[in-house]
C-alpha positions as CSV (number, residue, x, y, z in Angstrom):
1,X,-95.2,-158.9,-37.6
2,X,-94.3,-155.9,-35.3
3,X,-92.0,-154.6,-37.9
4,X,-94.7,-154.7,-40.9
5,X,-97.5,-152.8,-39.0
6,X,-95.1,-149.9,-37.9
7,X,-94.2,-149.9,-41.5
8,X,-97.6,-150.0,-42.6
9,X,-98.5,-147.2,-40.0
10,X,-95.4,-145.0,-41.0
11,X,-96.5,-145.0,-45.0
12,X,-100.1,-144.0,-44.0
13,X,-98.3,-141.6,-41.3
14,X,-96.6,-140.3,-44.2
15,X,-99.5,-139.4,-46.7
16,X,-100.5,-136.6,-44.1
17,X,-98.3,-134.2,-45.4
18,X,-98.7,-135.2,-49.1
19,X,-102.2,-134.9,-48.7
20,X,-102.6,-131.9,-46.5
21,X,-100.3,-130.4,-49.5
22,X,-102.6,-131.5,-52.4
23,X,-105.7,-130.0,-50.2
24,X,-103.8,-126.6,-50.4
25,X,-103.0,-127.2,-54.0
26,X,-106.2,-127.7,-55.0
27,X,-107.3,-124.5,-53.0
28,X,-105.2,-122.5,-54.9
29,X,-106.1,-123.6,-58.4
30,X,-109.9,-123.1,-57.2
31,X,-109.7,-119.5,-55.9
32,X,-107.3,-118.9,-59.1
33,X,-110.1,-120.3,-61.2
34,X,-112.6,-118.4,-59.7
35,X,-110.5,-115.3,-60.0
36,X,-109.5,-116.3,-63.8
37,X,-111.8,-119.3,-65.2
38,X,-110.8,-118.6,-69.3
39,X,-107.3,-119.9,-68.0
40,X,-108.5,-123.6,-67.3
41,X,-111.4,-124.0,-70.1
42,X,-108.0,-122.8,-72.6
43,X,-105.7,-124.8,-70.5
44,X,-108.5,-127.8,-71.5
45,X,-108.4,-126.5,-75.3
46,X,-104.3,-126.6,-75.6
47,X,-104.1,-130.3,-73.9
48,X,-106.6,-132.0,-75.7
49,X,-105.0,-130.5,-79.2
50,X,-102.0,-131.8,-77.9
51,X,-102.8,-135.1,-76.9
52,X,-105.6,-136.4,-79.7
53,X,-105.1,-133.6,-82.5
54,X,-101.5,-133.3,-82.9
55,X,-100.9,-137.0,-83.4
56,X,-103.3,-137.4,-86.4
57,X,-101.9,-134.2,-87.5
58,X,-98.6,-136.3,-87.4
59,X,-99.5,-139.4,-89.1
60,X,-101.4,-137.7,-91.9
61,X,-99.6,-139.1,-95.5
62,X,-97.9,-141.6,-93.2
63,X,-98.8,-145.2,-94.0
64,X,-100.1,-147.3,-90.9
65,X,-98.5,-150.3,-92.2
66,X,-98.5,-151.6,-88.0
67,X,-102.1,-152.3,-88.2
68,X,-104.3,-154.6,-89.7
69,X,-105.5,-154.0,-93.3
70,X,-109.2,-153.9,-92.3
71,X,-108.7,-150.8,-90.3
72,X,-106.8,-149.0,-92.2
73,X,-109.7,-149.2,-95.3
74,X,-112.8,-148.9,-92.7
75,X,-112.2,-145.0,-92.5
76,X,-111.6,-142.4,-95.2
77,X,-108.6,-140.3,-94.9
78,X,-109.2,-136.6,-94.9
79,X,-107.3,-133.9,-96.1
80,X,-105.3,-131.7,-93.6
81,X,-107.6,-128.8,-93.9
82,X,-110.9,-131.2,-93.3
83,X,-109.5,-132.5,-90.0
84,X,-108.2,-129.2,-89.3
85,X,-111.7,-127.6,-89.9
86,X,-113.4,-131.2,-87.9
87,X,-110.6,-130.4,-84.9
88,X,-111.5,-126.9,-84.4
89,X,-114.7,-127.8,-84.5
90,X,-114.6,-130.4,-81.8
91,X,-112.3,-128.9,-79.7
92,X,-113.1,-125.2,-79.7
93,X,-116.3,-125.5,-78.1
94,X,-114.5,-126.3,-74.8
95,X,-113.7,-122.8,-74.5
96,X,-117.4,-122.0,-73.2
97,X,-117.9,-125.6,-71.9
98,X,-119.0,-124.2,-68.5
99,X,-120.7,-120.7,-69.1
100,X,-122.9,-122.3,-71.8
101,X,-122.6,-126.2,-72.0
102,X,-125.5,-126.9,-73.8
103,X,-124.5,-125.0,-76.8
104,X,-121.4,-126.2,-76.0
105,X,-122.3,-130.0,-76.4
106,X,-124.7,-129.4,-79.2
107,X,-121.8,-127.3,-81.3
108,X,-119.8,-130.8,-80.6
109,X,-122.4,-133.3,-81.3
110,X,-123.5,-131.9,-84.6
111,X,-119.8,-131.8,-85.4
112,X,-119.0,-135.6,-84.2
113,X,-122.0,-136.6,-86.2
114,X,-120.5,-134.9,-89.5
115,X,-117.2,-136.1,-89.1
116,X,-118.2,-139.8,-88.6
117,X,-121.1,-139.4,-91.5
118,X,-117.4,-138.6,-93.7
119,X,-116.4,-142.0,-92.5
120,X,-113.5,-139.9,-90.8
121,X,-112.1,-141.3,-87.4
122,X,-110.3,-138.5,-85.2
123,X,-108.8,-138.6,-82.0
124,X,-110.5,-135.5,-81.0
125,X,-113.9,-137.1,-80.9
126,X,-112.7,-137.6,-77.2
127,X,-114.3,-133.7,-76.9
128,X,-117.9,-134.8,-77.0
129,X,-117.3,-137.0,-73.8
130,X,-116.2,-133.8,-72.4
131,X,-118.7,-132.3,-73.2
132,X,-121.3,-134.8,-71.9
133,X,-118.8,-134.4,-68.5
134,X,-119.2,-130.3,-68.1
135,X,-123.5,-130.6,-69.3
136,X,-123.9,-132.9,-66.2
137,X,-121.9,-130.4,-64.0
138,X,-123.0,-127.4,-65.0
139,X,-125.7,-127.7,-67.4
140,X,-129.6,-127.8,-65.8
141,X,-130.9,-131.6,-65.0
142,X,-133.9,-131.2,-67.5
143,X,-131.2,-130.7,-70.4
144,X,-129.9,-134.7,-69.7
145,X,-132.3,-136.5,-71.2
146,X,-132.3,-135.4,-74.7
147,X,-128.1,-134.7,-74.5
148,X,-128.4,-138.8,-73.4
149,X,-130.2,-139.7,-76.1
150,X,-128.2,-137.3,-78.6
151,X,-125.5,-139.1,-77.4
152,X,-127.0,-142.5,-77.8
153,X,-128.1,-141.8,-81.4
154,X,-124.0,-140.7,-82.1
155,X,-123.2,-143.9,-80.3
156,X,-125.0,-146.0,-82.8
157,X,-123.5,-144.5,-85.5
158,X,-120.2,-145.0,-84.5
159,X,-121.0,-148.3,-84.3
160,X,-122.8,-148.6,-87.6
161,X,-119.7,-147.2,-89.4
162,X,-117.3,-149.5,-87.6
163,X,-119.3,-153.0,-88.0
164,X,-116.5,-153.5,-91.1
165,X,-114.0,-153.4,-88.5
166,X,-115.5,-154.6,-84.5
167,X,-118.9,-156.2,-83.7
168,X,-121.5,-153.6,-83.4
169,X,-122.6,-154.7,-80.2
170,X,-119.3,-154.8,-78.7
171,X,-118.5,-151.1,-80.6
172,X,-121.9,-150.5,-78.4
173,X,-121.2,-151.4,-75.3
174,X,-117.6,-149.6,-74.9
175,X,-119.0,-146.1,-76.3
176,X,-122.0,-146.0,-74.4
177,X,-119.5,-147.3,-71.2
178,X,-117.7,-145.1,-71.8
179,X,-120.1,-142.0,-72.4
180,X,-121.7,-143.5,-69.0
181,X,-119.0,-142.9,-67.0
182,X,-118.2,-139.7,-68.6
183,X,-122.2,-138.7,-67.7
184,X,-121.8,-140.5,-64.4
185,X,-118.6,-138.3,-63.2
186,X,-120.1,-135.1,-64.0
187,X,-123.1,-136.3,-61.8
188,X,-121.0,-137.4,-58.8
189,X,-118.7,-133.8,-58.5
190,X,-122.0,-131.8,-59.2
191,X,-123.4,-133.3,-56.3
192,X,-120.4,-133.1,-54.0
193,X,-120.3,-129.4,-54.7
194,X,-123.9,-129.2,-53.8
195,X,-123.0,-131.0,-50.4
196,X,-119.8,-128.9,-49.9
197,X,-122.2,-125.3,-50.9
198,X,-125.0,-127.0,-48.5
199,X,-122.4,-127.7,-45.2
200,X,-121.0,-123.6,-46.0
201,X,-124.4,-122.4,-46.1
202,X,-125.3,-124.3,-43.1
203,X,-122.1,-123.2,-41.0
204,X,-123.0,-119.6,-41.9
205,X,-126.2,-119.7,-40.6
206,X,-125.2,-121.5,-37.5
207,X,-122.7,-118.8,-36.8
208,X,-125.2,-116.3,-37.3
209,X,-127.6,-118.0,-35.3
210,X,-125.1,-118.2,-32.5
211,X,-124.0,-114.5,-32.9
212,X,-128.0,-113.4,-32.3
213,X,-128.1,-115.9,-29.0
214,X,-125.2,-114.6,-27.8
215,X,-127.1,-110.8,-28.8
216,X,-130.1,-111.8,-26.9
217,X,-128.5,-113.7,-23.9
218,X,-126.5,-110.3,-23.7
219,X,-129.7,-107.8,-23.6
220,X,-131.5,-110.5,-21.6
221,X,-128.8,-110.0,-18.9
222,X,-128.7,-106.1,-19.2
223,X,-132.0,-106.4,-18.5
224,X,-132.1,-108.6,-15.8
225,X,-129.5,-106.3,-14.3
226,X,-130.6,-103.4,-14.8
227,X,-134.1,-104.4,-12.6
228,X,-132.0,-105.5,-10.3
229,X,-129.8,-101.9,-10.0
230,X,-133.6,-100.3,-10.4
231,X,-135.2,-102.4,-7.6
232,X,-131.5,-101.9,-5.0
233,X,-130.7,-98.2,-6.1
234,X,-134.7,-97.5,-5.9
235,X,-135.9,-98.7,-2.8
236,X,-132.7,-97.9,-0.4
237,X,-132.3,-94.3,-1.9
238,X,-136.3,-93.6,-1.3
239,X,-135.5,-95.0,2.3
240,X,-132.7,-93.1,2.6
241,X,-134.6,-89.6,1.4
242,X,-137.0,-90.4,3.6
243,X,-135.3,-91.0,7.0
244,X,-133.1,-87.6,5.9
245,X,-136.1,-85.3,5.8
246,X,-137.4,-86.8,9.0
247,X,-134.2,-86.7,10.9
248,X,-133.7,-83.2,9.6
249,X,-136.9,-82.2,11.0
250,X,-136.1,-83.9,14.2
251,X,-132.6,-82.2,15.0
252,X,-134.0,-79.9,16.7
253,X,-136.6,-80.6,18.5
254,X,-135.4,-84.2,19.5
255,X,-131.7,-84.8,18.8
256,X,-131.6,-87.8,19.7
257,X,-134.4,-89.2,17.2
258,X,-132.2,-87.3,14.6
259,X,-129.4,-89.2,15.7
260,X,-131.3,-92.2,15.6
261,X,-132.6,-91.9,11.4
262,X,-128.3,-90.7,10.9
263,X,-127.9,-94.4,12.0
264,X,-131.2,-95.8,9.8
265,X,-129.8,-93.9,6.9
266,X,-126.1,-95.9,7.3
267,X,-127.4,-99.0,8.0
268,X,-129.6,-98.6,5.1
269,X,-126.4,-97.3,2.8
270,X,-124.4,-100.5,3.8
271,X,-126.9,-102.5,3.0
272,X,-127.9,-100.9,-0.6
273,X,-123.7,-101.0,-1.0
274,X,-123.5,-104.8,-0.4
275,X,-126.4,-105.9,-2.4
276,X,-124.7,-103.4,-6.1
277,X,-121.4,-105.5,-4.5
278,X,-123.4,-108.5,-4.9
279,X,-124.6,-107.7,-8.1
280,X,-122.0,-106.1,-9.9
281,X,-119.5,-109.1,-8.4
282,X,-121.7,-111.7,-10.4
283,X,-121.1,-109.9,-13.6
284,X,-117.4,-109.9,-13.2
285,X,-115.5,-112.7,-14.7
286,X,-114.0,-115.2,-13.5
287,X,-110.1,-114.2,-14.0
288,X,-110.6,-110.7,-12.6
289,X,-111.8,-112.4,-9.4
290,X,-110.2,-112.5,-6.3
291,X,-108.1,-115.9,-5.4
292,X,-110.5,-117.2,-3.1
293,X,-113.2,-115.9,-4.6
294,X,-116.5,-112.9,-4.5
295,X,-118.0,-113.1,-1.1
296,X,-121.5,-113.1,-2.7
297,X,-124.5,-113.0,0.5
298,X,-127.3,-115.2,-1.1
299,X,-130.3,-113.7,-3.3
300,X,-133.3,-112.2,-0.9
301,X,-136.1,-114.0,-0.3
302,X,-139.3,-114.2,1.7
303,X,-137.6,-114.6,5.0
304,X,-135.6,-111.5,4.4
305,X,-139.5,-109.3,3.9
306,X,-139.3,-108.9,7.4
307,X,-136.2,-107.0,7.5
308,X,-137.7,-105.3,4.7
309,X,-140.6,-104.3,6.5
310,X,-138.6,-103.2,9.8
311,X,-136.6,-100.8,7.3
312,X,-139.7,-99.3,5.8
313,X,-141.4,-98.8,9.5
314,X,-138.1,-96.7,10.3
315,X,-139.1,-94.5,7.4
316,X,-142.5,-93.4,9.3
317,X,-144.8,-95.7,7.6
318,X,-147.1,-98.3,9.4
319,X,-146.8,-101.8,7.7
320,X,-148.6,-104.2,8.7
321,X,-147.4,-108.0,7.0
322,X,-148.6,-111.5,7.1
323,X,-148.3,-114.4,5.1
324,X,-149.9,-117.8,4.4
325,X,-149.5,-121.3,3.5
326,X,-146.0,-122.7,3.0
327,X,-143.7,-120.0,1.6
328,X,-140.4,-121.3,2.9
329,X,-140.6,-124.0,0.3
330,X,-140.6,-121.9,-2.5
331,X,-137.5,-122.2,-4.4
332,X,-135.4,-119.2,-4.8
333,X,-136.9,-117.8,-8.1
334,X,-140.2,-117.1,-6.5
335,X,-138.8,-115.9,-3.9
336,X,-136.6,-113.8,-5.2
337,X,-139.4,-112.5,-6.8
338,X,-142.1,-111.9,-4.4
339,X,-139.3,-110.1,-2.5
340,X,-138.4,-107.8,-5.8
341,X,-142.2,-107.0,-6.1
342,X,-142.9,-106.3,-2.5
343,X,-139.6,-103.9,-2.5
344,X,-141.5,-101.9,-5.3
345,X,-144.7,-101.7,-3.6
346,X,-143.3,-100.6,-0.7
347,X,-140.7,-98.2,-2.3
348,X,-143.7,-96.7,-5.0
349,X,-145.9,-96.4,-1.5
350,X,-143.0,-94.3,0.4
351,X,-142.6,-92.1,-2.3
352,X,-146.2,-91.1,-3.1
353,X,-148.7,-92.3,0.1
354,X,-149.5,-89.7,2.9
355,X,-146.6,-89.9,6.1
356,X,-149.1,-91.3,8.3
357,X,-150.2,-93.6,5.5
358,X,-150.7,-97.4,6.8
359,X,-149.9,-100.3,4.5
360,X,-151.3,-104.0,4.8
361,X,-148.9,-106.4,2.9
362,X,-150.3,-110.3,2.7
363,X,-148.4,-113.0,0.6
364,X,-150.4,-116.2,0.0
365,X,-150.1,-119.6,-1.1
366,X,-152.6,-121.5,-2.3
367,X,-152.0,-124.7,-3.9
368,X,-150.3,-124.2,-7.1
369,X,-151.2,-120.1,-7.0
370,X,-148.9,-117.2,-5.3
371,X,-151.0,-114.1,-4.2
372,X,-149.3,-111.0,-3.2
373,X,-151.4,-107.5,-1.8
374,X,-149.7,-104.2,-0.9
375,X,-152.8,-101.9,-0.1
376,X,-152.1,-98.3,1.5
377,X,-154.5,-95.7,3.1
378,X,-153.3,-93.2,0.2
379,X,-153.8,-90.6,-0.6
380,X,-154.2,-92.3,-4.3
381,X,-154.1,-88.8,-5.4
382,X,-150.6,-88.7,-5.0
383,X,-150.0,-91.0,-7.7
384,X,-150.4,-89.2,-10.5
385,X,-152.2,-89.8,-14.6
386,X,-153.9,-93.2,-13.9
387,X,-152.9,-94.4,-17.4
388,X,-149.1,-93.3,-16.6
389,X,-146.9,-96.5,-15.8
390,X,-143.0,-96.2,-14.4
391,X,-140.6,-98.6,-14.6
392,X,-141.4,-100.3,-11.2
393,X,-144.8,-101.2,-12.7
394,X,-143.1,-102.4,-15.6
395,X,-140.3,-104.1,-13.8
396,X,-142.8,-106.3,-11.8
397,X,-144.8,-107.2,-14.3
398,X,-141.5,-108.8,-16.1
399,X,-140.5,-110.1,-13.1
400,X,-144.1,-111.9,-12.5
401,X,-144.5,-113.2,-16.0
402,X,-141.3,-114.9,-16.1
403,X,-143.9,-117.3,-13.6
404,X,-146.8,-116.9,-15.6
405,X,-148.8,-114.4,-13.8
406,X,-149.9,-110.7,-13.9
407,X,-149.6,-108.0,-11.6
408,X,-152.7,-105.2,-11.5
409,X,-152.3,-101.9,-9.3
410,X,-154.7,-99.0,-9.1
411,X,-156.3,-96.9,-6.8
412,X,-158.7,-98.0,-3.8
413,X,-162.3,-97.0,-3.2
414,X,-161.0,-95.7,0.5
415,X,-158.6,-93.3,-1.5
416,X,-154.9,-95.4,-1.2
417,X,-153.2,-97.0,-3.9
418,X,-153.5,-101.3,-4.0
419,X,-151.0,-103.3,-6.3
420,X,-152.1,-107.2,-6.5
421,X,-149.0,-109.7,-7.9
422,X,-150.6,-113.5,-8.8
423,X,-148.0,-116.2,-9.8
424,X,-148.1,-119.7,-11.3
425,X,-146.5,-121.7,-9.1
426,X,-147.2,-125.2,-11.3
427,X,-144.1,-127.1,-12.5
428,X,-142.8,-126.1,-15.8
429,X,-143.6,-129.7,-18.2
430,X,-145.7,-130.5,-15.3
431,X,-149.4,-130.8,-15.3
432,X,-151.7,-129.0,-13.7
């Protein structure tokens, strides 16, 4: 029993190759046909003279003394110019068989129709089945009916004529079989090509498809990044600028407060450093990374505001910062970006408010709503065109509608500068 199943498994083991080399045979003779297609509809023309002209080219003056009497006198013999004139044509039609196959199977049928009006048998009728075969593959649906019943009325008279020799009904039944299956093949290939064209056409647009995702994952992430590098380079370079003017001012008069913003400015440096580090080490990948890994500090969030703040106070500005409701239970999208936002504010309000300017900063919970205020005394003049936005502005109001909300920001009545951030804090899928 062991012995016949390894057997069995080492036969079908062994149609792989056979296989797999009649898959790249039949490759081959496609794309040749495609590069050459009058080689195969001749290639058609020269076997089927061969095979079912030739022979009754052969026999003609021969006496069929093998067969029975009654079919020998049921057809008429024809000269050899007749079937010569009937082969071609049957047979020569083949030649356009796919560029125009109803002309094709009509320049048969009326042929086949003629030949067997004669009384004439021929082995070349087999050309109309042929022909039946290429209509149903390349010919248009609408065309079958009436090339069915063409071939039905030819059918009958084949039959008619042969009664002498076979039952009609039984002549019937094997030529319209026969025409059936002919009809039926053409049907089946037609429709496996269709499948085949339908799975290529599909796999090209999935592969485009999945060449614009990858397009828009990729400016997606330069975007991403680049408001990231915007919000880092930003706001620690406009702390920076600031605590250099100031310390420059102050060398003289009081060294040591000079000394004092030299050491603001290289904390602040160190920090901006290790947040690009941060940044930039995300975006490598993963085989240019060090064995035991980036050492990646954790994205900002709300708790790290107060650090924030302390940096700005060093600056010169006053900033006064509260919050409310539960904001440690954010997760760490919101607060990554109530952080980014406030870091804009605060950065947009050291670069254009007043030095003595004071800034009230409030973030808010409230239920299933995130409200954050940065308001400055101004001046608001400082600001410049009202109807002139910079990337910060823009930057936040991405970062805020990625959580369905807005951001607004415009000048006070008392003469500063307000921005206002609202976020939708309700569950994505959820209800609200």
């Amino acid at each position: 029993m062991g012995d016949s199943l390894t057997t069995a498994t080492d036969d079908i083991g062994g149609m792989g190759p056979l296989v797999a080399r009649l898959s790249r045979g039949g490759q081959r003779l496609r794309q040749a046909d495609r590069a050459h297609p009058w080689v195969l509809d001749t290639a058609v023309v020269i076997v089927v003279f061969l095979m079912f002209c030739l022979p009754d080219l052969l026999h003609v003056g021969a006496d069929d003394g093998d067969g029975p009497r009654r079919f020998r006198l049921a057809f008429t013999r024809l000269p050899v110019a007749g079937m010569l004139a009937l082969q071609a044509g049957l047979v020569l039609p083949l030649l356009w068989r796919r560029r125009a196959p109803v002309a094709a199977f009509g320049v048969i049928a009326a042929v086949f129709v003629l030949q067997w009006s004669l009384g004439a048998a021929l082995r070349a009728d087999i050309a109309l089945f042929i022909a039946l075969y290429s209509l149903a593959l390349h010919g248009r649906l609408r065309q079958l009916p009436w090339a069915c019943a063409a071939m039905a009325g030819a059918m009958a008279l084949v039959a008619v004529r042969a009664s002498s020799s076979v039952s009609v009904w039984d002549a019937l039944f094997f030529l319209l079989s026969t025409a059936t299956a002919a009809l039926a093949l053409g049907l089946v290939v037609r429709i496996r090509r269709a499948q085949l064209a339908g799975l290529r056409e599909r796999a090209a647009r999935l592969e485009i498809e999945r060449d614009q995702r990858s397009r828009l994952a990729t400016a997606t992430e330069r975007t991403r990044v680049a408001r990231e590098m915007h919000d880092i380079v930003g706001h620690n370079l406009s702390v920076i600028i600031t605590l250099a003017d100031a310390g420059a001012y102050a060398t003289d008069a009081a060294p040591e407060r000079g000394k004092e913003a030299l050491q603001l400015i290289g904390d602040t440096g160190r920090q901006a450093l290790g947040e690009l580090r941060r940044v930039l080490g995300v975006l490598r990948e993963a085989a240019d990374a060090p064995a035991g890994g980036p050492e990646l500090s954790p994205q900002p969030g709300i708790a790290d505001i107060g650090a924030l703040c302390a940096t700005v106070r060093a600056a010169g500005l006053e900033v006064v910062y509260r919050t409310s409701g539960d904001v440690e239970a954010l997760d760490g999208g919101v607060q990554l970006t109530v952080y980014r936002i406030v870091q804009e504010a605060l950065t947009n309000t050291m670069k254009h408010a007043a030095d003595d300017a004071r800034v009230h900063l409030a973030v808010v919970v409230t239920g299933a709503r995130l409200s954050i205020r940065v308001q400055d005394t101004g001046p608001a003049a400082r600001y410049g065109p009202p109807n002139e936005e910079g990337h910060g502005l823009v930057g936040m109001r991405e970062r805020a509608a990625l959580y369905g909300g807005t951001v607004s920001a415009g000048p006070t009545g008392g003469g500063g500068w307000s921005v206002e951030a609202v976020l939708d804090l309700t569950p994505r899928g959820g209800g609200r």
